[in-house]
C-alpha positions in Angstrom: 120.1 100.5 105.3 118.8 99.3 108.7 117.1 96.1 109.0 113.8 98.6 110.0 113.6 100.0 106.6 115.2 103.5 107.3 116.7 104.8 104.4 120.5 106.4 105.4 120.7 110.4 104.5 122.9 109.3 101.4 125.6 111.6 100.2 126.3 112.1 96.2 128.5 113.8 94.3 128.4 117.6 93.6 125.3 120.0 94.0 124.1 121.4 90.8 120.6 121.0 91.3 119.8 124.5 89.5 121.2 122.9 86.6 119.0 119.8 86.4 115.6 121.9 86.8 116.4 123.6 83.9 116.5 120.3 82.2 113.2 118.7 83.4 111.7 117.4 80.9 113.8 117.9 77.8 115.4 113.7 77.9 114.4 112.9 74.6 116.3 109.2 73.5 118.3 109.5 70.4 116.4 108.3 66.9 115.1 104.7 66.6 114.3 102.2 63.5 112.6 99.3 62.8 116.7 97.8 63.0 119.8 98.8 64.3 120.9 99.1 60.7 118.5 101.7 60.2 119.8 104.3 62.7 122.5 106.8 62.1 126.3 106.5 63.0 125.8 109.7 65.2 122.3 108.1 67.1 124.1 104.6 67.6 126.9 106.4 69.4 124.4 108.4 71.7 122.9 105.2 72.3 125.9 103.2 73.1 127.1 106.2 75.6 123.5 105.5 77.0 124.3 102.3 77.8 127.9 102.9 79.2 129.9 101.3 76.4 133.5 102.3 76.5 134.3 104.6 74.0 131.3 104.1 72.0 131.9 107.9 71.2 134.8 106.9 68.6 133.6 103.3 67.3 133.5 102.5 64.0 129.9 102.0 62.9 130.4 97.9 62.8 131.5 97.8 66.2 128.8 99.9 67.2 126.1 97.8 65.8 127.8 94.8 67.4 128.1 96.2 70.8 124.4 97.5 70.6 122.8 94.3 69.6 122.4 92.6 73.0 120.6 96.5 73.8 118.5 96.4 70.6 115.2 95.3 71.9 115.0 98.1 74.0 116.6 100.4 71.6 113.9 99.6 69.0 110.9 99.8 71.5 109.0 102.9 70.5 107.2 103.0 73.8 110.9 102.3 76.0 111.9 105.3 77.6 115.9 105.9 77.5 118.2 104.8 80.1 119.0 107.2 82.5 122.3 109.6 82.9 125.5 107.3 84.5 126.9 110.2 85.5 126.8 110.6 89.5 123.9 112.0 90.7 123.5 116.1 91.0 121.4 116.4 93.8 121.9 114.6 97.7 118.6 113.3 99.4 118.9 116.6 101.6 117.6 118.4 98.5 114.9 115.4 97.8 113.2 116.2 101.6 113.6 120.0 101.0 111.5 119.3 98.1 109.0 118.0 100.1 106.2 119.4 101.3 105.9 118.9 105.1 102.8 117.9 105.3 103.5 114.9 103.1 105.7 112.9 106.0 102.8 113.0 108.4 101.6 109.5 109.3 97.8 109.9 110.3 96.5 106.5 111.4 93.0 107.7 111.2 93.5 108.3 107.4 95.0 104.9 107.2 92.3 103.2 109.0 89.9 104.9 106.4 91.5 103.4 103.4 91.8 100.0 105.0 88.2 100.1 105.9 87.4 101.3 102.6 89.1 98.4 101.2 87.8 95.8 103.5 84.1 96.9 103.2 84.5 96.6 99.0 86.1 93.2 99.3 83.3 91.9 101.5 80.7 93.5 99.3 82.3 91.8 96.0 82.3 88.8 98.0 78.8 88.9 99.0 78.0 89.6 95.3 79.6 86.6 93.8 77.5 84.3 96.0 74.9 85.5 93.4 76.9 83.7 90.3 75.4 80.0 90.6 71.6 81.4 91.4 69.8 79.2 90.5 67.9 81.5 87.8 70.9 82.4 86.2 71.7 80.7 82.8 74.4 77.9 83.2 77.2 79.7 81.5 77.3 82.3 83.6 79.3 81.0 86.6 82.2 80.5 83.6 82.0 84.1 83.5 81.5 85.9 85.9 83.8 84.1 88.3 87.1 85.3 86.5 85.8 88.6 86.9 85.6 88.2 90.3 88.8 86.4 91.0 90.6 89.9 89.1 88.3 92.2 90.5 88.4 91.2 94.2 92.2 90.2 93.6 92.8 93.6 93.1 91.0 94.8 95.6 93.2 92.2 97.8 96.3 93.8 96.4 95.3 97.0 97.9 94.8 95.3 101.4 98.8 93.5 100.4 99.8 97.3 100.0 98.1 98.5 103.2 100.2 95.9 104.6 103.5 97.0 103.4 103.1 100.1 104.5 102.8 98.6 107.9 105.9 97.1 107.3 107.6 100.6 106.7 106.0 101.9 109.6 104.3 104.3 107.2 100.8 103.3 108.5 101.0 105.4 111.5 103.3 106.5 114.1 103.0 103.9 116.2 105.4 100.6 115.8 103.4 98.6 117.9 100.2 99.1 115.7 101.4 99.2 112.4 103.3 95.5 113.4 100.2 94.1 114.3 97.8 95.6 111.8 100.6 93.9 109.5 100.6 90.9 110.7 97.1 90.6 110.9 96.7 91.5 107.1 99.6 89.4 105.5 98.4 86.5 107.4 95.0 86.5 105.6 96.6 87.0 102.6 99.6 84.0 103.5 102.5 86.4 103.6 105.0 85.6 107.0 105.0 89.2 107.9 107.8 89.7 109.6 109.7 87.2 107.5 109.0 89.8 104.6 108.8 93.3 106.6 112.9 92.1 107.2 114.1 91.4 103.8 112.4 94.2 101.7 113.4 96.5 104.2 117.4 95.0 103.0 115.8 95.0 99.5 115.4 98.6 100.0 118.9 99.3 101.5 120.4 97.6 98.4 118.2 98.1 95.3 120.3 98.1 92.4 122.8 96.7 93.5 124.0 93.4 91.6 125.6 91.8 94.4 123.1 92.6 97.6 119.7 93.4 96.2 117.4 91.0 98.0 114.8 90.2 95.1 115.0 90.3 91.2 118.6 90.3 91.5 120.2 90.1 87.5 121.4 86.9 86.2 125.2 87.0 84.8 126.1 85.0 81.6 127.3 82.2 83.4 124.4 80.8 85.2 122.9 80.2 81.8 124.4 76.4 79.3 125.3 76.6 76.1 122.6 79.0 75.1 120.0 81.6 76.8 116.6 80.3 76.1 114.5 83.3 73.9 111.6 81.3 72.3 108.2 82.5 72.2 107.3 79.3 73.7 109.8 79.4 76.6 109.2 83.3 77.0 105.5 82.2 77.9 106.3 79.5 80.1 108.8 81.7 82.2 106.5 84.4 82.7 103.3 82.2 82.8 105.7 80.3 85.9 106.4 83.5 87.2 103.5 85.2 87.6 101.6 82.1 89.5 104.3 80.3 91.6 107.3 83.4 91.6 105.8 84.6 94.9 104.5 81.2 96.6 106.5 79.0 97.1 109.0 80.6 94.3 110.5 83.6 96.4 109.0 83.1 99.9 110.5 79.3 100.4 113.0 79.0 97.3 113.9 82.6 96.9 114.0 82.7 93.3 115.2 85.7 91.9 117.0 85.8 95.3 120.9 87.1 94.9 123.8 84.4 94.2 125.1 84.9 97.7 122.5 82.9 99.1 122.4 79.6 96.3 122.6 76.3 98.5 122.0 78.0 101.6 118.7 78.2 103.4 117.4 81.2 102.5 113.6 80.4 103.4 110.9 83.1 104.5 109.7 80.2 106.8 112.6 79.0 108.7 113.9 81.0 111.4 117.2 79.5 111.1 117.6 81.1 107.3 120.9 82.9 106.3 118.2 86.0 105.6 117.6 86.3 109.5 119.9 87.4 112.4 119.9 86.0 115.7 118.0 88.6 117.2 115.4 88.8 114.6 114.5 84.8 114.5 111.5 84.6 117.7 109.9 87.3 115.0 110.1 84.9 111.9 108.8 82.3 114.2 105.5 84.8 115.2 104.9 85.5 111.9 105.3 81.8 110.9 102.3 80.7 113.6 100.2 83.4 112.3 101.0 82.6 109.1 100.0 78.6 110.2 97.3 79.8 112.0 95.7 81.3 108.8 96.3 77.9 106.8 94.4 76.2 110.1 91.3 78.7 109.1 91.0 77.6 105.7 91.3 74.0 106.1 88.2 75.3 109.0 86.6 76.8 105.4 87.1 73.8 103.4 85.5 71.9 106.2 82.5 74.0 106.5 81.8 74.8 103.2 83.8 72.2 100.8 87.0 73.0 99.1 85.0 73.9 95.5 84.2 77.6 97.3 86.9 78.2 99.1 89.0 77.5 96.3 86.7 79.8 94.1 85.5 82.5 96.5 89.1 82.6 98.3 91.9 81.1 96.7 91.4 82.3 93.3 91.6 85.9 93.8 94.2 85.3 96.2 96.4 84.1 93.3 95.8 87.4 91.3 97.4 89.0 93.9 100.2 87.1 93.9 100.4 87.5 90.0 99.9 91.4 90.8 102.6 91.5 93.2 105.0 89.8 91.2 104.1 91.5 87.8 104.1 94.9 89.8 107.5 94.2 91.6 109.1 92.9 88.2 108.4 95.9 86.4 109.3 98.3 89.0 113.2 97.2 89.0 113.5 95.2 85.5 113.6 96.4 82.5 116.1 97.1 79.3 116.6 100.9 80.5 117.3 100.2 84.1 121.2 100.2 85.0 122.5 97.6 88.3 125.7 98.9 89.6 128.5 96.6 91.3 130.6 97.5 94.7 132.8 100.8 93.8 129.9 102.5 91.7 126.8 101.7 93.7 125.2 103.6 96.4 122.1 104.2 98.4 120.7 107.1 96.5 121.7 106.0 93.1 120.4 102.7 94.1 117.4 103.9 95.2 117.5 105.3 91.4 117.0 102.5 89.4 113.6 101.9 89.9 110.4 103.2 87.0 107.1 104.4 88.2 104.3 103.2 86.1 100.6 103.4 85.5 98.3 100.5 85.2 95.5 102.6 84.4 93.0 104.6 87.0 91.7 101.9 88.7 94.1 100.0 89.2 96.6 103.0 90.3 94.2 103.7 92.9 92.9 100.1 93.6 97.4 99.6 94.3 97.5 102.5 96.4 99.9 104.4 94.6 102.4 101.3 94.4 103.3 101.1 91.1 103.3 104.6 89.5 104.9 106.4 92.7 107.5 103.7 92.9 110.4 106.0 92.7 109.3 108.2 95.3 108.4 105.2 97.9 112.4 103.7 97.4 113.4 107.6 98.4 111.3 107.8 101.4 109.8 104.6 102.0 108.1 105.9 105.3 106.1 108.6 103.4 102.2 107.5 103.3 101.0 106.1 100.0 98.2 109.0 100.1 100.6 111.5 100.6 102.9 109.8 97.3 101.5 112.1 94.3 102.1 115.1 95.6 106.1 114.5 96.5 106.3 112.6 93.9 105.7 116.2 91.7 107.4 117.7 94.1 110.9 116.2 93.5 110.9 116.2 89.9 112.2 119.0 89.1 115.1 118.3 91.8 115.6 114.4 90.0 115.7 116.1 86.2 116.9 113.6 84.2 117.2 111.0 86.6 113.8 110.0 87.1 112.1 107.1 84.7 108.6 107.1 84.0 107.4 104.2 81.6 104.1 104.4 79.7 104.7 101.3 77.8 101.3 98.9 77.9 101.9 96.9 80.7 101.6 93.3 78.8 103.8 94.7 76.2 106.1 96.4 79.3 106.3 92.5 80.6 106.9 91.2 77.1 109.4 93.6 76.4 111.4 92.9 79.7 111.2 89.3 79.5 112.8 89.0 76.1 115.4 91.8 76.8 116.4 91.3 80.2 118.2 87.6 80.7 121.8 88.7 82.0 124.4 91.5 82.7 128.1 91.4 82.2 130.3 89.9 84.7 133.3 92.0 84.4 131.5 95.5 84.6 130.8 98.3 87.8 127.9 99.0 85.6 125.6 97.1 83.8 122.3 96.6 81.8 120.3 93.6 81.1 121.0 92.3 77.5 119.1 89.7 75.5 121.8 87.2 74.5 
């Protein structure tokens, strides 16, 4: 994929696409238990094909078991959907934009504006709300309250603003380059994001998702970067998700790169420093743009904490702005982690399949709609990532019936979902073209 976040018109395997609309719908995962020792022989060998053992057809029921036990927490989840088929993929992307309706690709900046308006005009009126908390006439306890409520409500209204701002950076917010760059840059500033820093590397994210080697963010852990032991504690599986969920994104990903691919350990590989092994040559005067906006953002709050002390600005400002960093991070996490979801290595990956291995997901109806489609359209925005968010539903139903099989919806409770892929999810094999996460 190009560095603009073009998708290539991938090529797959053979056309049978007849074939996998008459199986919309039927995937049902093979029978579960409250163990592995509960399910039958013939169950733990549909489940070990699931999961691309090698000859898991013909194992004895011991071996089974064995091989299966890394795979068990997601075997056992009730709510986990079943991996998807490894065989190539029926269908090319030529048959995903038939599928289409043509209205769908249109980029209307008028209708754009409107949501960002929309969004914009809500933040400021829950802002202008929550200078009501300490009134004076209020009861005492209230502020203790109410101001969490703000910090989630207006972070994810924020989030939405984050979203509007991605689509910018897939040039999905209108037609024009020039605009969506700057309505971009404008918006991730406020929100301390290095546009251009980020528009650059999830555009590669999307030209390698899935892909164990090259992905640019969540990339899977092998056995070997973990001691003696992989850490699974109840304990520890708080910390690491309590970490990630409030530092991943700053300064964890956008300075350190955690969850960053092994090819770039020791190097610099900073969102900040036009210099970093992320950047070309001919992209570096942009990461040093969007690094002065970004600075001139942190000048306008240390303008805030002058005027008006850092207690507000810390509660009217920085707060929800840390919700949407935990949103982001919790939403991007989920999208391309989990114990279903396969990572391929160099000889078995590809665009389209890569573009594959990604789960859409509700987080109920406000939130859905509060995201902008984000998370529960996910698959269809790595197909087509220039496709408006508004226009996301409707191709998403659309393809369906061409992706069969292929396509992963997840309606596991979101704080289970994040439980779940935590606990699961620590490495993948080092020796294998295709993998899944296992647990130990």
């Amino acid at each position: 994929m190009g560095r603009g976040g073009q998708q290539p018109r991938a090529e797959s395997q053979p056309h049978h696409v007849d074939a996998v609309k008459a199986t919309v719908g039927r995937r049902e995962p093979p029978a579960r238990g409250d163990t592995l020792e509960d399910i039958d022989t013939t169950s733990l060998s549909k489940w070990g094909m699931l999961y691309g053992i090698a000859g898991a057809e013909t194992m004895a029921r011991q071996e089974l078991l064995a091989a299966l036990r890394p795979h068990e927490t997601g075997i056992l989840d009730k709510y986990a959907p079943a991996p998807a088929p490894l065989a190539p993929l029926p269908f090319k992307m030529k048959d995903i934009i038939s599928a289409i309706p043509k209205h769908c690709f249109k980029r209307c900046l008028w209708t754009s504006c409107m949501h960002l308006a929309s969004d914009i005009v809500t933040a400021l009126a829950i802002f202008a709300l929550a200078q009501l908390i300490e009134h004076p006439a209020l009861p005492v306890w209230v502020p203790y309250v109410l101001y969490p409520v703000y910090w989630f409500v207006q972070g994810a209204v924020l989030t939405g603003v984050w979203v509007i701002a991605h689509e910018c950076g897939h040039q999905a917010f209108s037609e024009s380059e020039l605009i969506n760059n700057y309505v971009g840059t404008v918006l991730h500033s406020f929100l301390l994001v290095p546009y251009s820093s980020w528009r650059i590397t999830h555009a590669n994210h999307h030209g390698n998702t899935g892909s164990c080697e090259n992905d640019e963010v969540f990339a899977p852990s092998v056995r070997s970067d973990f001691g003696e032991a992989v850490e699974s504690s109840p304990l520890y599986a708080t910390f690491e998700i309590v970490r990630m969920l409030t530092v991943g994104w700053l300064p964890g990903y956008l300075v350190f790169n955690a969850s960053g691919p092994a090819k770039y350990r020791g190097k610099n590989a900073s969102h900040f420093s036009p210099s970093s092994v992320l950047f070309t040559d001919e992209e570096r005067p942009l990461i040093a743009q969007s690094v002065a906006a970004w600075f001139v953002m942190v000048a306008v709050i240390a303008g805030w904490v002058y005027t008006y002390g850092i207690g507000a600005v810390v509660k009217h400002y920085w707060m929800p702005l840390m919700w949407v960093n935990c949103n982001l991070v919790l939403i991007t996490y989920l999208q391309h982690t989990d114990c279903y979801l396969a990572h391929f290595r160099e000889g078995e990956w590809d665009w389209l399949r890569g573009a594959m291995c990604t789960v859409d997901r509700s987080y109920g109806t406000w939130l859905d709609h509060t995201f902008h489609r984000i998370a529960d359209t996910h698959v269809m925005h790595h197909l087509v990532s220039r496709l408006p968010f508004y226009h996301a539903e409707e191709a998403t139903e659309a393809v369906k019936p061409i992706l069969g099989d292929y396509y992963l919806y997840d309606s596991t409770p979101i704080v289970h979902a994040l439980w779940r892929a935590n606990k699961a999810c620590k490495y993948v094999d080092e020796d294998k073209s295709i993998v899944f996460y296992k647990s130990h």
